[in-house]
C-alpha positions as CSV (number, residue, x, y, z in Angstrom):
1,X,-26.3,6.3,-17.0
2,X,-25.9,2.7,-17.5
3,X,-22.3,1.5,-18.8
4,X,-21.4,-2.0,-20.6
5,X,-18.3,-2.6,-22.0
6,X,-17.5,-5.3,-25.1
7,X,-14.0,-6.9,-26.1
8,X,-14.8,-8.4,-29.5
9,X,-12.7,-10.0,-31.5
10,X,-13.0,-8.5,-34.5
11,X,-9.8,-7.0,-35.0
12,X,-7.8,-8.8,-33.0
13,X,-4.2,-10.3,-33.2
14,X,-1.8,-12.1,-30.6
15,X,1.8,-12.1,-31.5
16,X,4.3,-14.3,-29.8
17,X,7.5,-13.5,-27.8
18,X,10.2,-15.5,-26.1
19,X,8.9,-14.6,-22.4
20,X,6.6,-13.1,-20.5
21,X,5.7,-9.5,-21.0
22,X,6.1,-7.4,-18.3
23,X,5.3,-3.8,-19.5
24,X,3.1,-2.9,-23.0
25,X,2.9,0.6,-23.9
26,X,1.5,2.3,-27.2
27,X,2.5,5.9,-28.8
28,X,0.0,8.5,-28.5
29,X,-0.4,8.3,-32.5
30,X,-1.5,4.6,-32.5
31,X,1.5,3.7,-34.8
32,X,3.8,1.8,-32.3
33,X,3.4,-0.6,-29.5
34,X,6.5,-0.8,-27.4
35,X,6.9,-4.4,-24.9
36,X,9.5,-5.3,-22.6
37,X,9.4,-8.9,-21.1
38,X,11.1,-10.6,-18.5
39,X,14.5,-10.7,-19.7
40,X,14.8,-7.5,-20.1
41,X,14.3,-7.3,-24.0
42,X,12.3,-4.5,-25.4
43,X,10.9,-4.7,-28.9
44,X,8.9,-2.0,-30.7
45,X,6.2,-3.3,-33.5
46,X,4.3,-0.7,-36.1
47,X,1.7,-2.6,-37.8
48,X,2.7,-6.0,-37.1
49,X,6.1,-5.2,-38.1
50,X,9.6,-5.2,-36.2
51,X,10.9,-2.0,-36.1
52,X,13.5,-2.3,-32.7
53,X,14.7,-4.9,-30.6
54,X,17.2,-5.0,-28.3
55,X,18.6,-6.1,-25.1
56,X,19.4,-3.9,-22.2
57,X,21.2,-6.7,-20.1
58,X,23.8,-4.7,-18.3
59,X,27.6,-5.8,-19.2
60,X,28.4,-4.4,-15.1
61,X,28.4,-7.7,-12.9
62,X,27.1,-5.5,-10.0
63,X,23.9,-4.3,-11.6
64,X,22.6,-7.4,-12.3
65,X,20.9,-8.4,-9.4
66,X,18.9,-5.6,-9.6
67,X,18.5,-5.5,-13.7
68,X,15.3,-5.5,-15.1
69,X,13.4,-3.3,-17.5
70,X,11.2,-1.3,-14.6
71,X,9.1,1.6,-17.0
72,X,8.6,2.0,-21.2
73,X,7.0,5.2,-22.4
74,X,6.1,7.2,-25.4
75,X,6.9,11.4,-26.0
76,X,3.5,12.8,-26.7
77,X,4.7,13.8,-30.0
78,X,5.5,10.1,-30.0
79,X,9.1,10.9,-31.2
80,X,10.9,9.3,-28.2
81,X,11.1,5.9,-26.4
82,X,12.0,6.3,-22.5
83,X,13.2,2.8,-21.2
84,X,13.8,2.8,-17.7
85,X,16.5,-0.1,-17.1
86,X,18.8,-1.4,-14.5
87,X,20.4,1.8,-13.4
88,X,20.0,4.3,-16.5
89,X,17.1,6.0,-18.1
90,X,17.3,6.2,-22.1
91,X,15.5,7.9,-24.7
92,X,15.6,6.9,-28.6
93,X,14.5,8.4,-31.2
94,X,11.7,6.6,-33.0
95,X,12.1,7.7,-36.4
96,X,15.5,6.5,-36.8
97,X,15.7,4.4,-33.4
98,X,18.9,5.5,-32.2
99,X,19.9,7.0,-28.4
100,X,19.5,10.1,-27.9
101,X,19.9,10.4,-24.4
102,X,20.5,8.7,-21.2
103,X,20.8,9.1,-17.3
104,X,22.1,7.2,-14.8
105,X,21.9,8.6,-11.2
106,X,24.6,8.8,-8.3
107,X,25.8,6.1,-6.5
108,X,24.7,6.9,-3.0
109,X,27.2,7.0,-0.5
110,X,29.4,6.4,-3.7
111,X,28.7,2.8,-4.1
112,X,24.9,1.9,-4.1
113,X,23.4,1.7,-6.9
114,X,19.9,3.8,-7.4
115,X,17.7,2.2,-10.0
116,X,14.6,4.1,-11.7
117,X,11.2,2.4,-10.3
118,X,9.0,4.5,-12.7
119,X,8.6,6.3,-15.7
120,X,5.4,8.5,-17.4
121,X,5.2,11.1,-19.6
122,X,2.8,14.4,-19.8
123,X,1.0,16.2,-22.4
124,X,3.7,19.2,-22.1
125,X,6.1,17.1,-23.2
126,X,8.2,16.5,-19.9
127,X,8.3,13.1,-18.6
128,X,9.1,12.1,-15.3
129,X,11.3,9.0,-13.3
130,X,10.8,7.7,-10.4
131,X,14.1,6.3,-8.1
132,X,14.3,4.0,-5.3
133,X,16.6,6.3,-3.3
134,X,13.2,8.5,-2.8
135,X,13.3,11.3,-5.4
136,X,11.8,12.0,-8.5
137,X,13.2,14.2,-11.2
138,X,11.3,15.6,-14.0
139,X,12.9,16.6,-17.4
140,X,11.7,18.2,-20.6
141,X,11.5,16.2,-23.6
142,X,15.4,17.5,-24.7
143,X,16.6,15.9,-21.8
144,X,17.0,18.9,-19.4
145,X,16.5,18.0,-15.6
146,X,14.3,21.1,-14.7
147,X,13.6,20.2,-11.1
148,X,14.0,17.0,-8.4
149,X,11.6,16.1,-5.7
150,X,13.2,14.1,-3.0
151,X,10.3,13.0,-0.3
152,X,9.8,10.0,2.2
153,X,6.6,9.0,0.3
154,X,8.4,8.7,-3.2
155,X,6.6,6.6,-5.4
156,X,7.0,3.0,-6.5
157,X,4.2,3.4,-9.4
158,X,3.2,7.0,-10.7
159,X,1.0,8.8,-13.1
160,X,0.7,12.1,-14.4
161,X,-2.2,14.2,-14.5
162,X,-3.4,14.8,-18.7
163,X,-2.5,18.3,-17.9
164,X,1.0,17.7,-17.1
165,X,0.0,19.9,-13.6
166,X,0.3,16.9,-10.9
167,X,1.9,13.4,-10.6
168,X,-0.2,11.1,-7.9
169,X,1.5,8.0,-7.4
170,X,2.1,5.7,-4.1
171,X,4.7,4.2,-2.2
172,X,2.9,1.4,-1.1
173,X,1.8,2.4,2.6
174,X,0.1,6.1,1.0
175,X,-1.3,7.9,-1.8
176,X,-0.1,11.3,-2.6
177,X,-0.3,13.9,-5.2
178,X,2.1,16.2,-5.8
179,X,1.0,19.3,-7.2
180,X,3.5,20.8,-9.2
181,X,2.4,24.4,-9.5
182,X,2.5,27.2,-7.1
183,X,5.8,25.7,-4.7
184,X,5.1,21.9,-5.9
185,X,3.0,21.3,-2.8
186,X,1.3,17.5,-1.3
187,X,-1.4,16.1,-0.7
188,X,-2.0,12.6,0.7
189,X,-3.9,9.6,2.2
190,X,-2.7,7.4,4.1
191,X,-3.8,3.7,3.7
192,X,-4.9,1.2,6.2
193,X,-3.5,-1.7,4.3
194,X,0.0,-2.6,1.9
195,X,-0.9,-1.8,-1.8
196,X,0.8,-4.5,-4.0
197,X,-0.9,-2.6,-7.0
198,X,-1.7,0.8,-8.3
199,X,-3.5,2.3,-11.2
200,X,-4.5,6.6,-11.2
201,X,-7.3,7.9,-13.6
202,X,-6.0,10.1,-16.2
203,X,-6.9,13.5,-14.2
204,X,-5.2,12.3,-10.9
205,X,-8.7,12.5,-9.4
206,X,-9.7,8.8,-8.7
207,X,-7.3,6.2,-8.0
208,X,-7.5,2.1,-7.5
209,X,-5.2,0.3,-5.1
210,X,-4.8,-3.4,-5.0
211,X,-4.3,-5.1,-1.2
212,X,-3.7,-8.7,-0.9
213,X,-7.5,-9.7,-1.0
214,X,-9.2,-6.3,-2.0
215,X,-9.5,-3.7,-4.9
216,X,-10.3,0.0,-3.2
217,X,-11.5,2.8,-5.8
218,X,-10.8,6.1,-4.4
219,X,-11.5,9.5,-5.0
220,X,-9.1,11.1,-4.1
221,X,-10.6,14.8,-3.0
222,X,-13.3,13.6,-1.4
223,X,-11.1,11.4,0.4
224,X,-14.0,8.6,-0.2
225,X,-14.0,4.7,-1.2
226,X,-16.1,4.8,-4.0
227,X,-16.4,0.5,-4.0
228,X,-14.0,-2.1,-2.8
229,X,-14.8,-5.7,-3.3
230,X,-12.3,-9.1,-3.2
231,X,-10.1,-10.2,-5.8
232,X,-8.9,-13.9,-6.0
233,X,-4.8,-14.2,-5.7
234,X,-3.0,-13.2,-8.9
235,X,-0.4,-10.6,-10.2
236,X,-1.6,-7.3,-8.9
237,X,-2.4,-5.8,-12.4
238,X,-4.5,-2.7,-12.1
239,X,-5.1,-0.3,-15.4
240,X,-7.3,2.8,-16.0
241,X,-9.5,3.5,-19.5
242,X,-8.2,6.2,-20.8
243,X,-11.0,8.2,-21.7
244,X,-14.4,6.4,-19.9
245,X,-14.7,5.4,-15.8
246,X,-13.3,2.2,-15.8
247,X,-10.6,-0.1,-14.1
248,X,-9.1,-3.1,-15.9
249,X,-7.8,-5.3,-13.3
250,X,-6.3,-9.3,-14.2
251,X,-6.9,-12.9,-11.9
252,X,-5.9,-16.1,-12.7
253,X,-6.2,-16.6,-16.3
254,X,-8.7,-13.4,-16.8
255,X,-9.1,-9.8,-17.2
256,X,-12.4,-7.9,-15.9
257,X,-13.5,-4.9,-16.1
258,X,-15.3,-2.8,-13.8
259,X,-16.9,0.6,-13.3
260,X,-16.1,3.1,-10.2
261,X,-19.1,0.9,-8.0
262,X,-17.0,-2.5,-8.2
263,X,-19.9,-4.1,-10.7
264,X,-18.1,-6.2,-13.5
265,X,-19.1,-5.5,-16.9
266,X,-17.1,-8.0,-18.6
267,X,-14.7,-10.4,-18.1
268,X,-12.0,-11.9,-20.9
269,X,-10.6,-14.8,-20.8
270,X,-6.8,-15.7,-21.5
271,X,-7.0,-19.4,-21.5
272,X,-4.0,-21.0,-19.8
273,X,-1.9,-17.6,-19.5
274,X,-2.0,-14.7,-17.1
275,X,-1.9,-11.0,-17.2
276,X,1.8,-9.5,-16.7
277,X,0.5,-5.8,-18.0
278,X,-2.1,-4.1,-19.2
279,X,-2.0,-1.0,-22.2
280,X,-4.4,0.5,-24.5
281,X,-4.0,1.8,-27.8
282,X,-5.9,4.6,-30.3
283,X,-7.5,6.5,-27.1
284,X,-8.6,3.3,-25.8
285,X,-10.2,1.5,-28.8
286,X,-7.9,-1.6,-28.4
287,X,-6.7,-3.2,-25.4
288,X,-3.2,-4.7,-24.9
289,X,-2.2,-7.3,-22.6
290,X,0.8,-8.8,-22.1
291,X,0.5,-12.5,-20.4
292,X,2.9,-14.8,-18.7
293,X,2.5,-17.6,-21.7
294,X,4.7,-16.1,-24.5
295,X,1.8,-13.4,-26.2
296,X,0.8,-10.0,-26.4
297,X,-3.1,-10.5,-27.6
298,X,-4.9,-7.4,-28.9
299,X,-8.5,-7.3,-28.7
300,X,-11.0,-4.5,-29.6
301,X,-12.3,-2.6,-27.0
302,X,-15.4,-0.4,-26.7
303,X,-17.9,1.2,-24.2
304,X,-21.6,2.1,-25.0
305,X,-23.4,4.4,-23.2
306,X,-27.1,3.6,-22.0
């Protein structure tokens, strides 16, 4: 089976912000695409329209270093917003966009502050976060913590499985998945080199990491490099289709897409901006990318089978 992929432009639309945007994510029904950018404003849009915006800058003169919108994502039933900001995770409602919840994790030692890293959500409803003081806690869509992982390879960047039964994600240095059935057991790879990027396929089962030079598709059970192949410098943007084999990765001033063997089935230019982050939208119909020059552009995207 032969696999080419087209981003056409017949349905699409770039919409301009104040800064770059460093995290797109759509709801699961295709109605709302949520953006964060640099300064740490997040702004939900349903058809074209402005339904939120807000700021999250923290009014605490200690958190700021260390402020910054880190992880958006949608409930399945796409009721909920998570942000995950500065030291707190949030959730609001998306009907009438109001809080409905938030966490903000113990100072260690009484003092530090621990910031959430990373945020996703599963097809049972529970969403998981992601903290860089090594643990990761998992909470059902109410808001009830219903168990904590704390382990030495705690991820900066995670995914859940589609069944909601395993979370791979990496801390730079290895890949692991934790399986969270039956005693919520590990597996993992160590890698030879740092990853500076990570992206998981939506069944935990193949995974691309992104070195300083080098893409490296995995799978992960066979413990096998599927393809790796060089990469020119750029931000370390790595994305999975949602529903076909394919990784989205951006360079300087481009997107390409590629299937698990490293060939390049198309490449999109973005003029004079770069990629910041990737999404998709409507089970991978459109592509969102959010660039360094001011704009969220939304092209088609499809994938024909030969």
């Amino acid at each position: 089976m032969t696999l080419s992929a087209n981003t056409g432009k017949k349905r699409s639309g770039q919409h301009s912000f104040d800064h770059g945007i460093n995290h797109v994510v759509a709801s699961k029904d295709g109605r709302l695409i949520a953006t964060s950018d640099v300064d740490m404003n997040v702004r939900v849009e349903s058809n074209g329209n402005c339904v939120f915006d807000q700021n999250f800058q923290s009014e605490n003169e200690k958190i700021r270093p260390t402020d910054r919108i880190r992880g958006l994502c949608f409930s399945e039933d796409s009721s909920l917003l998570w942000v995950a900001s500065g030291d707190r995770v949030l959730a609001f409602s998306t009907r009438a966009w109001l809080q409905v919840w938030e966490y903000v994790a113990p100072r260690s030692f009484g003092f530090l502050i621990i910031s959430p890293i990373a945020l996703d959500s599963s097809k049972t409803g529970d969403f998981v976060g992601a903290f860089d003081n090594g643990t990761m806690s998992i909470w059902s869509q109410d808001g009830i913590r219903k168990h904590t992982i704390r382990d030495n390879d705690s991820p900066r960047w995670l995914r859940y499985s589609e069944d909601g039964s395993s979370i791979m994600g990496t801390d730079s240095f290895s890949v692991c998945r934790w399986n969270l059935h039956g005693g919520k057991s590990k597996e993992k790879i160590a890698l030879s080199d740092r990853a500076f990027g990570f992206a998981s396929s939506p069944d935990c089962k193949t995974f691309a990491i992104r070195t300083l030079s080098e893409i490296l598709i995995w799978d992960f059970d066979s413990r096998t490099i599927l393809s790796k192949f060089r990469v020119g410098a750029s931000i370390p943007l790595l994305a999975f289709h949602p529903s076909e084999p394919l990784v989205i990765y951006g360079e300087q001033n481009c997107i390409r897409v590629v299937d698990y063997s490293g060939q390049v089935l198309e490449e999109k230019s973005l003029d004079v901006a770069s990629a910041l982050s990737i999404g998709f939208a409507d089970g991978g119909k459109r592509l969102l990318v959010g660039c360094t020059e001011l704009n969220l552009i939304q092209s088609d995207f499809s994938v024909q089978a030969v």
